[in-house]
Backbone as numpy.savetxt, mean C-alpha at the origin, in Angstrom:
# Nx Ny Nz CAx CAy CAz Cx Cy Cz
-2.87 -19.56 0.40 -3.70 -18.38 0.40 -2.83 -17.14 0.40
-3.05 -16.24 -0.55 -2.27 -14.95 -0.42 -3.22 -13.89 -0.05
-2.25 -12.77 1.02 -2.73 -11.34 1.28 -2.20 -10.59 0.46
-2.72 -9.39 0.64 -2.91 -8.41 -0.24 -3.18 -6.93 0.23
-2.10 -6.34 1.20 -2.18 -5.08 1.24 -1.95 -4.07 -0.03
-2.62 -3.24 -0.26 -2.91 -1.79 -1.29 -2.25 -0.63 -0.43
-1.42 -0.05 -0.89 -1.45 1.64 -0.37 -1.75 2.30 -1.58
-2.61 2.98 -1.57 -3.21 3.99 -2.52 -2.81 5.58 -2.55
-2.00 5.81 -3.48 -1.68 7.69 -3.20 -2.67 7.99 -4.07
-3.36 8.97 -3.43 -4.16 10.65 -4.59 -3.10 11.11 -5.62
-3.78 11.04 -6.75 -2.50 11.79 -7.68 -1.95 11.72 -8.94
-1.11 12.26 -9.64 -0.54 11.84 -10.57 1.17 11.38 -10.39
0.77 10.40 -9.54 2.68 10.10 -9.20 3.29 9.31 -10.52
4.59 9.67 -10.24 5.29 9.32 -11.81 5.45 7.40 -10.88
5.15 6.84 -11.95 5.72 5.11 -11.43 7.17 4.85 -10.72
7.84 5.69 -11.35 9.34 5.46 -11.51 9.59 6.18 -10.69
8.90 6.82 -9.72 9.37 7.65 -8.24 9.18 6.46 -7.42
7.73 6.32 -7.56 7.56 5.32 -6.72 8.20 3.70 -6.82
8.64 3.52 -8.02 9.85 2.19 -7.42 10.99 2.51 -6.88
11.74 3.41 -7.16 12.74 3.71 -6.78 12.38 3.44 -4.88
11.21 4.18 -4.56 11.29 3.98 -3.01 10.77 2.34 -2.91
10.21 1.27 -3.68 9.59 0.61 -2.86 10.59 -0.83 -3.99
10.37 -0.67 -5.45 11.21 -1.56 -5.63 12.29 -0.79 -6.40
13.73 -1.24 -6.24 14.11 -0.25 -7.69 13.92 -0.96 -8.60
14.24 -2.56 -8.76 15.05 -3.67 -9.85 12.81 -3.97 -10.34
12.15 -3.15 -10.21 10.97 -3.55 -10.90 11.02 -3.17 -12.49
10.38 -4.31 -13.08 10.36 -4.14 -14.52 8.87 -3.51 -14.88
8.89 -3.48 -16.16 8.00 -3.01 -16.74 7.16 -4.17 -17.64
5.60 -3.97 -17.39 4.69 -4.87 -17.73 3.51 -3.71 -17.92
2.18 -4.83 -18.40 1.36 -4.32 -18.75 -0.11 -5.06 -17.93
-0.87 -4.50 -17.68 -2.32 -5.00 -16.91 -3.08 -5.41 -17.96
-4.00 -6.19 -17.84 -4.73 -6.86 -18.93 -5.51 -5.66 -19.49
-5.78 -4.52 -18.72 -6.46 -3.40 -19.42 -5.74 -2.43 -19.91
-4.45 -2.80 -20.73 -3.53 -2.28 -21.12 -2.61 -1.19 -19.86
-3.23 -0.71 -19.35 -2.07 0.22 -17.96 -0.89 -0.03 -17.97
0.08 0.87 -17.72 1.70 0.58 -17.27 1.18 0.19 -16.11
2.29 -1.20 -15.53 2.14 -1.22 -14.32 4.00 -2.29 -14.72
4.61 -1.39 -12.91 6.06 -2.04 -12.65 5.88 -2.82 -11.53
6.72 -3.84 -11.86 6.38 -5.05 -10.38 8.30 -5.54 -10.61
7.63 -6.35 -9.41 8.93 -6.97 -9.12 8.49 -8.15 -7.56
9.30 -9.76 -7.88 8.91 -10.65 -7.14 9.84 -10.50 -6.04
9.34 -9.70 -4.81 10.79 -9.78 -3.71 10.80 -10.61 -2.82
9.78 -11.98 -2.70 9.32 -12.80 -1.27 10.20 -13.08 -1.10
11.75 -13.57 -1.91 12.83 -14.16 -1.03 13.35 -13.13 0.03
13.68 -11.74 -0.43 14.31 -10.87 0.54 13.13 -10.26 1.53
11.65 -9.55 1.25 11.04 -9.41 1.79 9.65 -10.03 2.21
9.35 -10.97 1.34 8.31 -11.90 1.87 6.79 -11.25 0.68
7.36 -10.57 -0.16 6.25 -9.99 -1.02 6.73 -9.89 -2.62
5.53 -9.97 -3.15 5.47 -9.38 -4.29 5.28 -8.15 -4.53
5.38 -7.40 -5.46 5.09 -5.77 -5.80 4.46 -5.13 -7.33
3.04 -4.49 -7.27 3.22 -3.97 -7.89 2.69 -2.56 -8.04
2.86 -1.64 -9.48 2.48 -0.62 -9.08 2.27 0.18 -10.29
0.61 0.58 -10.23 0.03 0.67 -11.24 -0.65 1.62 -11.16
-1.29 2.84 -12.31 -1.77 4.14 -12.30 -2.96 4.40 -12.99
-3.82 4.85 -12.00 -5.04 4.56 -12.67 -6.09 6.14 -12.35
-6.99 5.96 -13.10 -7.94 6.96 -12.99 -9.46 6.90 -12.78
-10.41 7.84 -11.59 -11.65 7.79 -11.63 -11.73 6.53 -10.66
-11.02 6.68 -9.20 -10.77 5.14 -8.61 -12.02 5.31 -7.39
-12.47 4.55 -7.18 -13.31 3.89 -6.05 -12.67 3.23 -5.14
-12.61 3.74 -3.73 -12.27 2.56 -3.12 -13.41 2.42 -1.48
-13.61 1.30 -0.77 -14.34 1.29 0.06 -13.92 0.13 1.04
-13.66 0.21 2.00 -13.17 -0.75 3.15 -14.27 -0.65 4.72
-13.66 -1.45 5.34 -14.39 -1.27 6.31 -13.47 -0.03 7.43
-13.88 0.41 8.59 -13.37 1.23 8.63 -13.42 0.97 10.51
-12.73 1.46 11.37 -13.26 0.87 13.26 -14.71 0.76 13.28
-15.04 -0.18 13.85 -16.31 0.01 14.63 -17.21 -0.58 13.19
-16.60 -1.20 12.26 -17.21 -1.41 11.28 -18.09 -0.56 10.40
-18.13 0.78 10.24 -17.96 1.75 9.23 -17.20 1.72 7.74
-17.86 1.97 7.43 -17.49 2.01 5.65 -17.03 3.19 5.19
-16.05 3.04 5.07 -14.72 4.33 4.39 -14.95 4.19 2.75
-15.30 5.39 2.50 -15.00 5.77 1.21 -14.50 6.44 0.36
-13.92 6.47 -0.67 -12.45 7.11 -1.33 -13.04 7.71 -3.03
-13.00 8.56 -3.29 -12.54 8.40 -4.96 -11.93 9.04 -5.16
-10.79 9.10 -5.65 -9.52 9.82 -6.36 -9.50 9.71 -7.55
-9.65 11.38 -8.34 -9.77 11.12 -9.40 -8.74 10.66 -10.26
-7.51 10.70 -9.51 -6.46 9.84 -10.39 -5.61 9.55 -9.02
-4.60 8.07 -9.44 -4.49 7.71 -8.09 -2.87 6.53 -8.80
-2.51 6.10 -7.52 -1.61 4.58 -7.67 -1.35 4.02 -6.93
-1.95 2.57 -7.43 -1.89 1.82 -6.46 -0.51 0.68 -6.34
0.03 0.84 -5.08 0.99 -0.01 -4.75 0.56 -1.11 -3.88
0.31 -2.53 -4.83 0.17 -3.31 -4.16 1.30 -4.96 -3.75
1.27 -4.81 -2.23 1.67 -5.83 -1.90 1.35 -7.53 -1.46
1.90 -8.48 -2.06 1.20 -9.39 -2.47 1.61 -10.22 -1.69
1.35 -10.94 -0.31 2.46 -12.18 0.30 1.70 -13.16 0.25
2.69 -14.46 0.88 2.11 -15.91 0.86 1.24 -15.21 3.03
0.89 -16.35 3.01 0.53 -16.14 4.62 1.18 -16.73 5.06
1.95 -17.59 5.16 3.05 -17.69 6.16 4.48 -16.93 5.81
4.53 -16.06 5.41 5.46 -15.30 5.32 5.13 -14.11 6.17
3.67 -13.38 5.98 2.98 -12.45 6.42 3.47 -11.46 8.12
3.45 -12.83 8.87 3.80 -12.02 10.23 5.32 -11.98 10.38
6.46 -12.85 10.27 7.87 -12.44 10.49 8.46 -11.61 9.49
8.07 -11.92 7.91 8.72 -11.08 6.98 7.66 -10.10 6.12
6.77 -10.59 5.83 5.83 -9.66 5.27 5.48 -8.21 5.61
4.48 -8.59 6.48 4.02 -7.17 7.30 5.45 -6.43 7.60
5.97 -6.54 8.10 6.95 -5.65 8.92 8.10 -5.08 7.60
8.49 -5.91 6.73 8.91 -5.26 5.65 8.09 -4.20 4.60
7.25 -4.74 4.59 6.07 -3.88 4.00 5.78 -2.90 4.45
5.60 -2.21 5.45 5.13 -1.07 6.67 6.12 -0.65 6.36
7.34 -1.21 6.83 8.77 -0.33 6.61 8.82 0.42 4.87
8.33 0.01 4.36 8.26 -0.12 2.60 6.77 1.54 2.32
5.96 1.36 3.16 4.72 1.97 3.31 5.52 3.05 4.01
5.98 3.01 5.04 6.75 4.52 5.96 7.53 5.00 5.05
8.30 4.20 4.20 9.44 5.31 2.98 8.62 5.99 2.41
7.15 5.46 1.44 6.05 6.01 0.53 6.01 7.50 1.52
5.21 7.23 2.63 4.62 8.15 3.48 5.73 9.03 4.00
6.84 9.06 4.14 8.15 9.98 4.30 8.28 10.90 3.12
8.36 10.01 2.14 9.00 11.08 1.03 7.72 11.34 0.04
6.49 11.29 0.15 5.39 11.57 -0.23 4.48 12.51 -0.29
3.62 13.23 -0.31 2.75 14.19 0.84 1.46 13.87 0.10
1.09 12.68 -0.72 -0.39 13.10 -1.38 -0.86 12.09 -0.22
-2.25 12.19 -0.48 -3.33 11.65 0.56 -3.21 10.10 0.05
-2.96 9.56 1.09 -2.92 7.88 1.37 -3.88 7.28 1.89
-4.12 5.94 1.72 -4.47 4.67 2.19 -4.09 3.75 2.11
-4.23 2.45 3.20 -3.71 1.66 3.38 -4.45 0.39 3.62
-4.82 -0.43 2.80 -6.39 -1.40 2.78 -5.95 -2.82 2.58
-6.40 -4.00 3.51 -6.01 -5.05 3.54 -6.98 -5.89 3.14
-6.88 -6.66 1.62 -7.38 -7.80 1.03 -8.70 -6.81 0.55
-8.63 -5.40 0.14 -9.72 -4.59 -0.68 -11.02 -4.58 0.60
-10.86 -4.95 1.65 -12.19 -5.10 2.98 -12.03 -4.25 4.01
-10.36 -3.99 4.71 -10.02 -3.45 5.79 -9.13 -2.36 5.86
-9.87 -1.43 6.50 -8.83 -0.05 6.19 -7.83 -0.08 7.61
-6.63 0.20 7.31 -5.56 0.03 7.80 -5.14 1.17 8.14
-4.96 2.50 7.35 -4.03 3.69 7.63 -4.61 4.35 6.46
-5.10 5.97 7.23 -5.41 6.41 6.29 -4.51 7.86 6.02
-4.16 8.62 4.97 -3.77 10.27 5.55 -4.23 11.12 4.41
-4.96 12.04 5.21 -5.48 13.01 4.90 -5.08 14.49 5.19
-4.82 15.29 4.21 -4.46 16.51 4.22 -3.22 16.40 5.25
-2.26 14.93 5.43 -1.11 15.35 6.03 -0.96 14.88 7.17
-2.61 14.32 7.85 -2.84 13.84 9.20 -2.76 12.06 8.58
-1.99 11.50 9.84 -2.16 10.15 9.90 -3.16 9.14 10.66
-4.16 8.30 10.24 -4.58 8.18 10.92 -4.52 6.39 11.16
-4.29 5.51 12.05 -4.37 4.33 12.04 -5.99 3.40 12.49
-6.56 2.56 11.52 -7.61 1.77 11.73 -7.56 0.68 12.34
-8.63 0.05 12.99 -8.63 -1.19 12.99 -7.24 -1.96 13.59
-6.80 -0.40 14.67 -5.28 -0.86 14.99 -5.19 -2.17 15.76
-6.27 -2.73 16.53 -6.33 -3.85 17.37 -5.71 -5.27 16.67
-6.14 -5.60 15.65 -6.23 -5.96 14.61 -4.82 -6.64 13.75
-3.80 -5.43 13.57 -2.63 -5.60 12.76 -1.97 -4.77 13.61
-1.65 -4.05 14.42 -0.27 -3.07 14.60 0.07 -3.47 15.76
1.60 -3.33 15.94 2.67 -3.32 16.41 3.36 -1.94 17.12
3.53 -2.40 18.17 4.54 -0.86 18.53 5.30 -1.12 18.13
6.29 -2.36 17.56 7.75 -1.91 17.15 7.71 -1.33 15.61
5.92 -1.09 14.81 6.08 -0.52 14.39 6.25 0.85 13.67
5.91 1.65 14.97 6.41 3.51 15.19 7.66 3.47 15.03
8.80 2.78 14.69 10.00 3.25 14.60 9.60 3.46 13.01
9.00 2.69 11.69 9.01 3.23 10.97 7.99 3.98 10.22
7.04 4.32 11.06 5.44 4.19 10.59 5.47 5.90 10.69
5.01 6.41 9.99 5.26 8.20 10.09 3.76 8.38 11.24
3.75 9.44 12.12 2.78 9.43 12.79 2.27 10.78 12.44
């Protein structure tokens, strides 16, 4: 069974910014609906796959604390998604990934999200504010060392 965290930026980000922070050695491919999209298979070093693809007129909807429904549309957007096995998920996955998500959110400033398996909203930022979901759930204090607050 594979997971599937999304971080979603607002925007027109160039692809090739965004591998540089998340993969550099990603190649170039195409989505069945023709889209650029760059990926790259990293589960040996980080426990994930990657990819990252630019799209327009996006919908998105998760659940949100307390089971609330978060809703998104960006009229242009990219999505970086990370792809693991589940047993990779808790020692190498997640925690490389977050670390991978804090570079995005460091050197970034458009409005983010952070949505697990397209159902669960994880991290959202808005106008600059961070906000964490459903923290019971998935987070870690050891991970504020890389998590922008």
């Amino acid at each position: 069974m594979s997971i599937t965290y999304r971080l979603t930026l607002a925007g027109d980000v160039p692809l090739e910014q965004l591998a540089a922070l998340v993969a550099p050695e990603a190649t170039e491919t195409t989505t069945y609906s023709g889209d650029r999209m760059l990926s790259a298979d990293l589960n040996e070093e980080c426990g994930y796959a990657v990819s990252i693809v630019a799209g327009s007129q996006g919908y998105y909807g998760a659940e949100d604390d307390g089971g609330v429904v978060w809703e998104w549309e960006p009229a242009t957007y990219v999505d970086i998604d990370f792809h693991m096995q589940k047993d990779t998920l808790m020692d190498k996955g997640r925690p490389r990934m977050l670390r991978t998500v804090g570079r995005v959110l460091a050197s970034r400033p458009e409005d983010a999200a952070l949505v697990l398996n397209d159902n669960w909203l994880m991290l959202t930022r808005v106008n600059g504010t961070i906000r964490r979901h459903n923290e019971a759930d998935w987070y870690d204090e050891a991970y504020d060392s890389f998590l922008p607050h």
